[in-house]
TORRO-577029 format. One record per residue: residue in one letter; x, y, z of N, C-alpha, C in turn. Coordinates in steps of 0.001 Angstrom, whole numbers, plus 500000, padded with zeros to 6 digits. Each point is the difference from the previous one (the first is absolute). Layout:
AXYZXYZXYZ/...
//
This chain:
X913881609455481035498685500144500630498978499189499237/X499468499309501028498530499268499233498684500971500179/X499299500776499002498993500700500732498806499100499201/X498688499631501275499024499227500015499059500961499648/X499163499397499813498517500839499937498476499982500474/X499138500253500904499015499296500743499013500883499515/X499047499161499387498969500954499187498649499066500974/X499248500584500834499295498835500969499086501368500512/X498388499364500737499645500676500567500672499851501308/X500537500360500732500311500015500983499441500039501663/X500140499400501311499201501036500877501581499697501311/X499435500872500842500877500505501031499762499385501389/X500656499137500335499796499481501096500224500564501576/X499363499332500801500266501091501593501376500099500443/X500996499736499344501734500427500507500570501245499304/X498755501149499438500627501384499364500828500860501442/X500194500984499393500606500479500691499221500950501144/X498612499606499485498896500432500939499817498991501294/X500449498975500049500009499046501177500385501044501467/X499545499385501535500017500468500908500843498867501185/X500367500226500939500932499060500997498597499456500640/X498169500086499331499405499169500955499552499062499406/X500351499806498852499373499006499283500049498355500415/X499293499015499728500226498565500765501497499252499048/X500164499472501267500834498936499535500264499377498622/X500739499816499112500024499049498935499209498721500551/X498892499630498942499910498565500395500466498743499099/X501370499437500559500526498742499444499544499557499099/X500336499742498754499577499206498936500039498489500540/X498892499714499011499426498419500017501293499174499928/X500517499069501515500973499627499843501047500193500549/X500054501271500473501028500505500698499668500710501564/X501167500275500626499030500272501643501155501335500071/X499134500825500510500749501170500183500556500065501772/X501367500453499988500703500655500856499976500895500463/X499148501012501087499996501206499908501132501023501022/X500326500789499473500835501337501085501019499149500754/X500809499899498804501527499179500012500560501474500254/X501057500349501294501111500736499913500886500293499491/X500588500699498879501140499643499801500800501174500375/X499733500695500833500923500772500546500651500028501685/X499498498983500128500289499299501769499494501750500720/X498839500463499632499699501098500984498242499824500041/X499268500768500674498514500115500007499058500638498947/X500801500476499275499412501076499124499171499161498873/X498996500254500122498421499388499171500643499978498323/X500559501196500006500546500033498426500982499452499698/X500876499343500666501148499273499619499707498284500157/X498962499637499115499301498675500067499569499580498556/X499930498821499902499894499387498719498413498756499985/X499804499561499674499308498883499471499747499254499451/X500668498514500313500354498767499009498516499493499498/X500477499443498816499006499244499240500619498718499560/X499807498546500738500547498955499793499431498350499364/X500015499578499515499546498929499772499402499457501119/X498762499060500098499318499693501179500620498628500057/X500549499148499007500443498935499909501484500456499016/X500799499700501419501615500158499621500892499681498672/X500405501262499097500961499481498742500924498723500217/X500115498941499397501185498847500569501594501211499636/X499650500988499275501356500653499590499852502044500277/X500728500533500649499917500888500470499107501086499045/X499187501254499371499444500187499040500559501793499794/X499799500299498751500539501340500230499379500780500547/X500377501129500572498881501086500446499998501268499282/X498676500747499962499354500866499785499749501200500849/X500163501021499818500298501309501100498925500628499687/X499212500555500527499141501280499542500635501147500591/X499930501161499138499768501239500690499159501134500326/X499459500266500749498490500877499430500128500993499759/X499563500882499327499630501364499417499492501104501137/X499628500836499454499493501133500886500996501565500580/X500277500334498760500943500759499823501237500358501383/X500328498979500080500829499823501608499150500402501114/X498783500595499897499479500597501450498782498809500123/X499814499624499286498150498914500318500414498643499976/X498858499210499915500322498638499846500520498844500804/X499926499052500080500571498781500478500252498472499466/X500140499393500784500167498383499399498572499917499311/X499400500019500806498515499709499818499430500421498613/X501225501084499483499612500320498361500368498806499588/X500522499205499740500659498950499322498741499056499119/X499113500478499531498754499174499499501086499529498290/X500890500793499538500591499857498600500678498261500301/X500663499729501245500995499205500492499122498380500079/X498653500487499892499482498861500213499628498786498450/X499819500269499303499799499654498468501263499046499470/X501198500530501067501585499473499216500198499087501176/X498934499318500991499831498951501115499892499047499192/X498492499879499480499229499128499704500514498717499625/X501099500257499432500973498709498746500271499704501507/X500309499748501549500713499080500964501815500324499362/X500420500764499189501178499868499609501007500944500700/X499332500815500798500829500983500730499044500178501690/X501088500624500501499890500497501520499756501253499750/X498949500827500168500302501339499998500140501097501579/X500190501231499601500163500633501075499059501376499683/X499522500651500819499485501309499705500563500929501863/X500908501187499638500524500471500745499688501327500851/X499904500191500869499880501541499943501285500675500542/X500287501722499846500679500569500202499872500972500275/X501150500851500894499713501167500739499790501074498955/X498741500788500216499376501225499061500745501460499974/X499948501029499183500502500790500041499638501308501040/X498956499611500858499717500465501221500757499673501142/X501170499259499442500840500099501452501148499820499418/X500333500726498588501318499957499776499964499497498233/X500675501128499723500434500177498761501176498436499254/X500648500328498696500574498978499372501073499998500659/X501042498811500496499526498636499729499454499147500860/X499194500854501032499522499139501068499186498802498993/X499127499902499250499132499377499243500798498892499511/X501334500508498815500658498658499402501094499042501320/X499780500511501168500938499755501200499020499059500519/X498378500173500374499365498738500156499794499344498925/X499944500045498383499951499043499272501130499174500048/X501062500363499975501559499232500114499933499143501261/X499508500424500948499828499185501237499020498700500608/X498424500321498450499629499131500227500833498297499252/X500424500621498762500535499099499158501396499130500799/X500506500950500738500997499273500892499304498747500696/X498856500722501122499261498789500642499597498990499396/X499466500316498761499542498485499139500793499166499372/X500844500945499940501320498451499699500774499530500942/X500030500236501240500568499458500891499168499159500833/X498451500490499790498975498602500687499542499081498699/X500643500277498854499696499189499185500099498333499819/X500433499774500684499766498498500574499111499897500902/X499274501082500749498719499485500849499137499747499440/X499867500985498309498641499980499414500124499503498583/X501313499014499840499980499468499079500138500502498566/X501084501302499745499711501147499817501690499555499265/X499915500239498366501717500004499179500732501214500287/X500810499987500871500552501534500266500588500399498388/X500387499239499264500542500839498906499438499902499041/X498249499721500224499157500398498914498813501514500708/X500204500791500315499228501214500281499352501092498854/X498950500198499574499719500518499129498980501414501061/X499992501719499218499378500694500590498689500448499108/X498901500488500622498726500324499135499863501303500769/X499917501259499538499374501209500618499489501282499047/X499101500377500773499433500516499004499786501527500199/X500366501215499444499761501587500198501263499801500813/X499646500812501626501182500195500428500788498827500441/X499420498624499655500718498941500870500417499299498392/X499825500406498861500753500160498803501312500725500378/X499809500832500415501495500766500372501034499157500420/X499702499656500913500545499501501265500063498457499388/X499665499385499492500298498577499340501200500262498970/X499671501246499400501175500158498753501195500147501068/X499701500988501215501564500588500540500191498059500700/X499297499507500146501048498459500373500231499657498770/X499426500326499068500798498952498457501489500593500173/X499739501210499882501495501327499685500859500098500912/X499548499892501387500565500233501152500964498913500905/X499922499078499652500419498732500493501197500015500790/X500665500744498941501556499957500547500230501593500888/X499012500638500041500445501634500501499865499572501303/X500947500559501118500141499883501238499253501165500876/X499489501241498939499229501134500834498305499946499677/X500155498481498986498650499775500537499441498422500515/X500520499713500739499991498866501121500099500242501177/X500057500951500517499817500361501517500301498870500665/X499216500345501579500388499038500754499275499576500803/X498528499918499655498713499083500233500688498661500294/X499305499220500969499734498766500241501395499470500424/X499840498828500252500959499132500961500738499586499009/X499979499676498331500303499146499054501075500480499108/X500427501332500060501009500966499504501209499180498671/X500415498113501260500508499930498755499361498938498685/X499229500394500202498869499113498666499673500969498949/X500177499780498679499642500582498854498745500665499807/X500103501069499382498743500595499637499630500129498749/X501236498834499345499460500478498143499125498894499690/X499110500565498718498640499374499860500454499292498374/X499034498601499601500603499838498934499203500476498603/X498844500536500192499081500995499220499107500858500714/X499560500961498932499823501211500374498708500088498999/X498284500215500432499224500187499406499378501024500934/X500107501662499147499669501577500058498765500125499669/X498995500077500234498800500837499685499587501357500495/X500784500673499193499572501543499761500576500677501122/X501133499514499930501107500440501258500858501066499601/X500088501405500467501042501057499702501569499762499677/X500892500183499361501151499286499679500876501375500372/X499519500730499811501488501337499540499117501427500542/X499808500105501111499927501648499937500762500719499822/X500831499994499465500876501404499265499112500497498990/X499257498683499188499589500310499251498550499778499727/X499467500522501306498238499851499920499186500746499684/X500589501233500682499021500878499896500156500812498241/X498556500429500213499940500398498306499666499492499146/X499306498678500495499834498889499098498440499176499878/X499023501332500397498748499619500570499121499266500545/X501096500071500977499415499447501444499229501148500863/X498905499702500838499461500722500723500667500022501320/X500913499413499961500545499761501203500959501529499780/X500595501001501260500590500777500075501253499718500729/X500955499952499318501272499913501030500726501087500501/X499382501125499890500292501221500432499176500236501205/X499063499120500630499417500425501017499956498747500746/X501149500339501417500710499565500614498699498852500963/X498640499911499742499236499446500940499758499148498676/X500368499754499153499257499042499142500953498538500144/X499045499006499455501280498293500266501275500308499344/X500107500946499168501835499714499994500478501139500585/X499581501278500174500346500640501227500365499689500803/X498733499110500760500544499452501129500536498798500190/X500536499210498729501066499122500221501613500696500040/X499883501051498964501439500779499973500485500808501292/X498640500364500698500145500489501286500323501848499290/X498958500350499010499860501305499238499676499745499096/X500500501659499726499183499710498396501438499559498672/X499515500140499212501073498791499137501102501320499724/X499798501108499739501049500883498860500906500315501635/X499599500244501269500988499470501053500562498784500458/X499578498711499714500455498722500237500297499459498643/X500385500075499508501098499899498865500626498820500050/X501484500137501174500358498920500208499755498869501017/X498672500102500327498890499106500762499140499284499029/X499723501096498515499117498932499572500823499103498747/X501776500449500221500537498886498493500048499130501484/X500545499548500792500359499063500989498406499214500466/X498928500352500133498456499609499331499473499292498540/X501081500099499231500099499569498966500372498745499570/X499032499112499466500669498310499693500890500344498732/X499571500983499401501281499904498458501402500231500753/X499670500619500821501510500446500819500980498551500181/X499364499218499956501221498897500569500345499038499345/X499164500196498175500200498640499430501126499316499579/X500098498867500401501452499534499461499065498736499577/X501628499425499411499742498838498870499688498854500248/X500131499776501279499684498885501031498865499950500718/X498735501366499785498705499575500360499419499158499351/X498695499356500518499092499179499855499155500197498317/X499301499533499782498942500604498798498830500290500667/X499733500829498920498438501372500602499412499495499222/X498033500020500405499008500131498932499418501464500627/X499818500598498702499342501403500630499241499704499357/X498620500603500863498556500250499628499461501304499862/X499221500628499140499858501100500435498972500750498904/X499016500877500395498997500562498784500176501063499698/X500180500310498111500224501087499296499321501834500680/X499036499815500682499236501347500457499999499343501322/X501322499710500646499926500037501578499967501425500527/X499697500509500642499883501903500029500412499833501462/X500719498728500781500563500253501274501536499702499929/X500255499346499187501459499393499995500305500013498354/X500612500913499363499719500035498252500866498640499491/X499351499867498994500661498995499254501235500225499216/X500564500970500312501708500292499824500854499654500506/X499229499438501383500791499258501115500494499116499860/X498800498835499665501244498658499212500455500046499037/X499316500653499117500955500086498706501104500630500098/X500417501022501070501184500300500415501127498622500550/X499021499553501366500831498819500471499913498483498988/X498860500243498816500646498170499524501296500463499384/X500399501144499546500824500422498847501535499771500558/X499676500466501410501319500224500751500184498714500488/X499636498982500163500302498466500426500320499325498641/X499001499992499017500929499544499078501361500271499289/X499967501571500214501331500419499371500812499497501206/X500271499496501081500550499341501017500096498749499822/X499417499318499356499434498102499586499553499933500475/X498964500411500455499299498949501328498851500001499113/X499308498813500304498560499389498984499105501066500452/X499135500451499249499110500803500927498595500370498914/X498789499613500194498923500274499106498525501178500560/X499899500528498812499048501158500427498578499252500129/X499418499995500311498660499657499450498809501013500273/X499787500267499032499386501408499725497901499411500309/X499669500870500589498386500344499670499796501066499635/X499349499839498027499609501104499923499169500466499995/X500080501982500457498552500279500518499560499821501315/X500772499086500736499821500057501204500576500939501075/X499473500307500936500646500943501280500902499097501015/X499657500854501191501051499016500722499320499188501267/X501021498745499609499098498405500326498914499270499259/X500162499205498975498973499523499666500030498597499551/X498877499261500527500084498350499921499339499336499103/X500592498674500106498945499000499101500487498678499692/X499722498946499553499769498507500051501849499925499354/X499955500676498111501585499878500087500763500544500097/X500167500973501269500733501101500391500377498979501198/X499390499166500910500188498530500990500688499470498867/X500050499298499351500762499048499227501110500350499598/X500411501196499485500898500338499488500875500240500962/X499873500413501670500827499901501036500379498915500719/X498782499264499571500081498709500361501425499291499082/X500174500174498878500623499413499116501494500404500231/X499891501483500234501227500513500450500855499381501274/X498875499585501090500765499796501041500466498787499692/X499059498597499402500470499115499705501369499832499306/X500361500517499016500749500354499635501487499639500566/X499937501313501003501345500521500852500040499199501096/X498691499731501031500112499467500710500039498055500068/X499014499788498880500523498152500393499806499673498268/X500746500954499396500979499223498552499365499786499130/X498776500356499693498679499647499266500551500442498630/X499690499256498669499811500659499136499286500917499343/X500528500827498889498753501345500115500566501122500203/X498863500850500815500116501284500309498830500961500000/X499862501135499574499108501169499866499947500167499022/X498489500069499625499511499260498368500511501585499225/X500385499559498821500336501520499273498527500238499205/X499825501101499556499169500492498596498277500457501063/X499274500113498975498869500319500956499477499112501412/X499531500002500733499506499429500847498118500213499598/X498946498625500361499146500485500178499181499146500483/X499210500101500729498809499465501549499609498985499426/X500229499142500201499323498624498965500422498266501241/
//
């Protein structure tokens, strides 16, 4: 484990988990032209839609892509959260995507990782429309779409969580990094760990992802679980995440970096301390920035070790 350290004033941008399905559109970074309410589930449903972010003047060489996932404890939120997705544009070095997915108001786990798996199918199979490296895919999500980015790091190869969304079934859904911000890893082992969140009361976001309350869904919430599936052949993780998060505890990654590395898989904490949950800033961008470079187009480097600070 690499654990980082972010000592920064921090502030919180409009993609918390307080975001709403009315918020406006992403607007395209300087440079790039946005795609809006791409299907990728060949059906009508508003939530099974994505939104490209492409170079306005064409890569001569296909570029990697970038996934968002949004937050909002599975019940809120949309693409339109994706304001984090925009900062890792700017360089012209990637295609990104910001996705939405069906909420836990119409269906418990794995309807959720069943449209994430489905959008990732679609984008690599139109990945020659949009100029798009199918075997460079990197994911960004953050709270509950942290979850759900880790279960594609972990999940890749599980067949009960790939459903059978979209037309694209036989196209891959494994991703080639995995960047978590303050994403739940293990409810077996959440509760108790001072979170305000209650998993004993079956109306709360993991209630109602388990479809109950947790000490009855048991074996709903290890199969909910990204530690559940790690093998040695996932991707590398950057976890993000703040020491007094009081929604998602910070036992979480330190649970899941522990369990990927004792697996090999590369995987770095990067800690804010003092911080709660979600929190931004100039090299908290860089340092993901560095990461994706990295994995996705070979960069030397990485995710700076030792203190971090705003400069």
């Amino acid at each position: 484990m690499r654990l980082l350290h972010v000592f920064l004033i921090t502030f919180v941008l409009p993609f918390t988990a307080s975001c709403q399905n009315n918020e406006s559109p992403l607007a395209a970074p300087k440079g790039m032209l946005a795609i809006r309410d791409l299907n990728y589930a060949g059906t009508t449903h508003w939530r099974q839609t994505l939104d490209l972010f492409v170079p306005e003047k064409p890569s001569e060489k296909p570029l990697p892509l970038v996934v968002f996932i949004h937050g909002g404890g599975w019940e809120n939120g949309s693409k339109n959260s994706g304001g984090a997705l925009l900062p890792l544009m700017e360089s012209g070095n990637y295609v990104g995507a910001s996705i939405n997915y069906r909420l836990t108001n119409e269906g418990p786990h794995p309807m959720q990782i069943h449209d994430c798996k489905a959008a990732i199918r679609w984008l690599r199979a139109h990945a020659k429309d949009y100029g798009i490296d199918s075997d460079k895919i990197g994911v960004f999500g953050i709270s509950a779409g942290g979850h759900l980015v880790s279960l594609l790091g972990t999940g890749g190869d599980v067949k009960e969580l790939e459903g059978t969304v979209g037309k694209h079934l036989n196209q891959s859904s494994r991703v080639t990094c995995v960047v978590n911000f303050c994403g739940p890893a293990n409810f077996l082992t959440f509760a108790g760990k001072g979170s305000v969140i209650d998993p004993e009361n079956a109306k709360s976001g993991i209630g109602k992802l388990l479809g109950g309350k947790l000490s009855a869904r048991q074996a709903a919430a290890k199969v909910a679980s990204p530690v559940t599936y790690i093998s040695k052949d996932d991707p590398p993780f950057l976890h993000i995440h703040g020491t007094k998060d009081n929604l998602v505890p910070y036992d979480q990654p330190k649970e899941f970096d522990a369990a990927l590395e004792a697996a090999g898989i590369p995987s770095t904490l990067l800690t804010g301390e003092g911080e709660g949950h979600v929190f931004y800033n100039q090299p908290l961008i860089r340092n993901i920035r560095a990461f994706l470079d990295k994995h996705l187009r070979g960069r030397l480097g990485g995710v700076r070790e030792g203190p971090i600070r705003d400069r």
